[in-house]
C-alpha positions in Angstrom: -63.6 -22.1 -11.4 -61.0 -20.0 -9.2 -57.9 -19.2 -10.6 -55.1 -20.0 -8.2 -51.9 -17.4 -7.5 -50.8 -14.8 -5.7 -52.1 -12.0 -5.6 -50.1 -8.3 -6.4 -49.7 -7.6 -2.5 -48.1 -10.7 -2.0 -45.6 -10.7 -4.8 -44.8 -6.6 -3.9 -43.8 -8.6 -0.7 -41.7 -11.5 -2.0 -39.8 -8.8 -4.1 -39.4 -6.5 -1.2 -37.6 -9.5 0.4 -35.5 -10.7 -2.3 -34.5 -6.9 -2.6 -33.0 -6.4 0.8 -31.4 -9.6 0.9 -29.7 -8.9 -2.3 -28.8 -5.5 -1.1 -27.1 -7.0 1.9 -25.3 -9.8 -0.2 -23.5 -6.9 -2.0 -22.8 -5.1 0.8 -20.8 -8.2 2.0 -19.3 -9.1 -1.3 -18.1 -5.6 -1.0 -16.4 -6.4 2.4 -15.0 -9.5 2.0 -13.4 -7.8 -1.7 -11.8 -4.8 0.2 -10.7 -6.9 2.9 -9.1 -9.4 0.3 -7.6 -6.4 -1.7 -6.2 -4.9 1.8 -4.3 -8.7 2.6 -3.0 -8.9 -0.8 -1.2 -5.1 -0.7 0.0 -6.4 2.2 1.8 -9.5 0.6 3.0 -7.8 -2.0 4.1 -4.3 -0.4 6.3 -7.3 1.2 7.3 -9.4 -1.9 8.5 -5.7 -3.5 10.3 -4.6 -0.2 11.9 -7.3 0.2 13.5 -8.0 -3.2 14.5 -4.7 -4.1 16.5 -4.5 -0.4 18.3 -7.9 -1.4 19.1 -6.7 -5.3 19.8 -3.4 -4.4 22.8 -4.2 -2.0 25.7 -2.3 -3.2 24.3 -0.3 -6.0 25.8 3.3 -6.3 23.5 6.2 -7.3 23.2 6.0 -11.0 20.3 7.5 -13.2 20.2 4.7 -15.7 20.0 1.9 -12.7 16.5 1.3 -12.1 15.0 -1.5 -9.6 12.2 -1.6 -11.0 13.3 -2.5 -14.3 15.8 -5.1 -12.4 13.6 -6.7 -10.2 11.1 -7.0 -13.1 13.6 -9.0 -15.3 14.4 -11.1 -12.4 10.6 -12.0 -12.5 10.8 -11.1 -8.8 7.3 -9.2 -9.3 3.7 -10.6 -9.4 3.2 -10.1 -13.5 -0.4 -8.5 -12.0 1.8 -6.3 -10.1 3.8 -4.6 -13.9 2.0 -1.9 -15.5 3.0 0.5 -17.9 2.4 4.4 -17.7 3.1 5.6 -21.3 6.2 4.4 -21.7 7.5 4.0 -18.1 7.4 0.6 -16.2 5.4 0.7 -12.8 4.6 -1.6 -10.1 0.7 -1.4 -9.0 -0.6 -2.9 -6.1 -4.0 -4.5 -5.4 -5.6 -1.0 -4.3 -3.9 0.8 -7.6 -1.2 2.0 -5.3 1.7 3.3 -7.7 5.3 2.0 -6.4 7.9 3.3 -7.9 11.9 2.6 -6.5 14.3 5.5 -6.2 18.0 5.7 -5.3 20.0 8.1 -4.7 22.8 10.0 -2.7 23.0 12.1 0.7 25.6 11.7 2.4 25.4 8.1 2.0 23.9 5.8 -1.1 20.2 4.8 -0.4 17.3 3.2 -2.2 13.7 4.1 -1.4 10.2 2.4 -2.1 8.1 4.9 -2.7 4.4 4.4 -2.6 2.3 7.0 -4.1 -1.7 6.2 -2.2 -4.6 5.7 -4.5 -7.0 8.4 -2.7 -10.1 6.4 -4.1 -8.8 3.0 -2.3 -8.6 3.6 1.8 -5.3 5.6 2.1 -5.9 4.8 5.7 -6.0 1.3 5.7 -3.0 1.4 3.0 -0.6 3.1 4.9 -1.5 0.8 7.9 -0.4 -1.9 5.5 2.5 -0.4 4.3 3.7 1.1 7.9 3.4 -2.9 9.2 5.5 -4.0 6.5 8.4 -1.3 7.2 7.7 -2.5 10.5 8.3 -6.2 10.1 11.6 -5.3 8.1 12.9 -2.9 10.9 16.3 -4.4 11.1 16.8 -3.4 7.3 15.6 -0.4 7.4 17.0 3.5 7.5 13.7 5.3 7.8 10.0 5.5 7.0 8.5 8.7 5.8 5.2 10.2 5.0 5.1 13.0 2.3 1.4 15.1 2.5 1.7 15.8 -0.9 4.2 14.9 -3.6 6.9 17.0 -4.0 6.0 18.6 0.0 8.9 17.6 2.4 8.4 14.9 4.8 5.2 15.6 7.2 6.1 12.2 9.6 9.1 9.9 10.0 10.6 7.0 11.9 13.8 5.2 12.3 15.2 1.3 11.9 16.5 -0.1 14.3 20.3 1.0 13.6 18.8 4.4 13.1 16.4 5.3 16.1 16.6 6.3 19.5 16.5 9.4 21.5 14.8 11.9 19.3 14.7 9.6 16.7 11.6 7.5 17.2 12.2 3.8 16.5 9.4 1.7 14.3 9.6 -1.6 15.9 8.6 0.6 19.0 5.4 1.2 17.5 1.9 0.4 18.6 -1.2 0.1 16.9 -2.7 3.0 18.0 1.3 4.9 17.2 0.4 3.0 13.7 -3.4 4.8 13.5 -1.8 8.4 14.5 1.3 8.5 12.0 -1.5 7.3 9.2 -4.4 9.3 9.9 -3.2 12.2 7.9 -2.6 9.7 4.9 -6.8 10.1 4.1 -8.3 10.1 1.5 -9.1 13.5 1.0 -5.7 14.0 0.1 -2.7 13.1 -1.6 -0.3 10.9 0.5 2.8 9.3 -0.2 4.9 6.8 1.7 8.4 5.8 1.2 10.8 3.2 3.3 14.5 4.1 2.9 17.3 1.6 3.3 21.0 2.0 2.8 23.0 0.4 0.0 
């Protein structure tokens, strides 16, 4: 009697195929995850920008004011958003982006969000993110900045609409391809760092 089966060839086969298929799901799970971690930063580069703008109005330099601290008891943050770095509060974003808020004085009283890029997590696509969302608040805005490396001075800037003009370039003027050229030093063999300014 004949025993029935497949034989070695055949099943070498069937887990060649299940192989690349499988290989090709993860590739696509991998997509679709960056792609939702890249619309999410977006959101909440937004949710942070705009709170601390609207609870920062009239607040005078002072080291012991914080933002972050503010906006966080106001529950104005995403909880997934709060982590701590020994003892300091920070705000995280999807792509492990550390935001940290910043005021200060020169020659008038400003507040900054400063974003300090993940190099691991598409400082590219980040700065895209967070350049659109200084964009969409142009009106609000003093200037955007891009720092090469912390503590360097500023490598690329732009102006809000009260701000720019002349040699002064504007933000709301930008296109995407302006968008691509201002970020495509933010990469990720590098440290970068971002920050949208505002007046108080």
């Amino acid at each position: 009697m004949r025993e029935k089966g497949r034989s070695m060839v055949e099943m070498l086969g069937v887990l060649a195929i299940i192989g690349v298929l499988s290989v090709g799901a993860i590739a696509g799970y991998s997509k679709a995850m960056m792609k939702y971690k890249l619309n999410k930063q977006t959101e909440q580069i937004s949710t942070v920008l705009n709170n601390a703008m609207i609870y920062s109005i009239g607040i005078k330099y002072d080291k012991s004011q914080s933002i972050t601290n503010l906006l966080t008891k106001l529950h104005v943050i995403p909880k997934e958003m709060i982590k701590y770095q020994g003892k300091t509060l920070v705000i995280v974003d999807s792509l492990s982006n550390t935001i940290r808020t910043n005021c200060g004085y020169s020659g008038v009283y400003f507040c900054s969000l400063n974003i300090n890029m993940d190099t691991s997590n598409y400082s590219v696509e980040s700065c895209r993110n967070v350049l659109t969302a200084a964009k969409e608040n142009s009106p609000d805005i003093w200037q955007f900045a891009m720092y090469k490396n912390a503590g360097d001075s500023i490598t690329s800037r732009t102006y809000g609409d009260k701000y720019c003009g002349g040699s002064y370039p504007c933000i709301r003027d930008m296109k995407l391809l302006d968008i691509e050229n201002f970020c495509r030093d933010c990469t990720i063999d590098d440290s970068c760092s971002l920050a949208i300014f505002w007046k108080t």
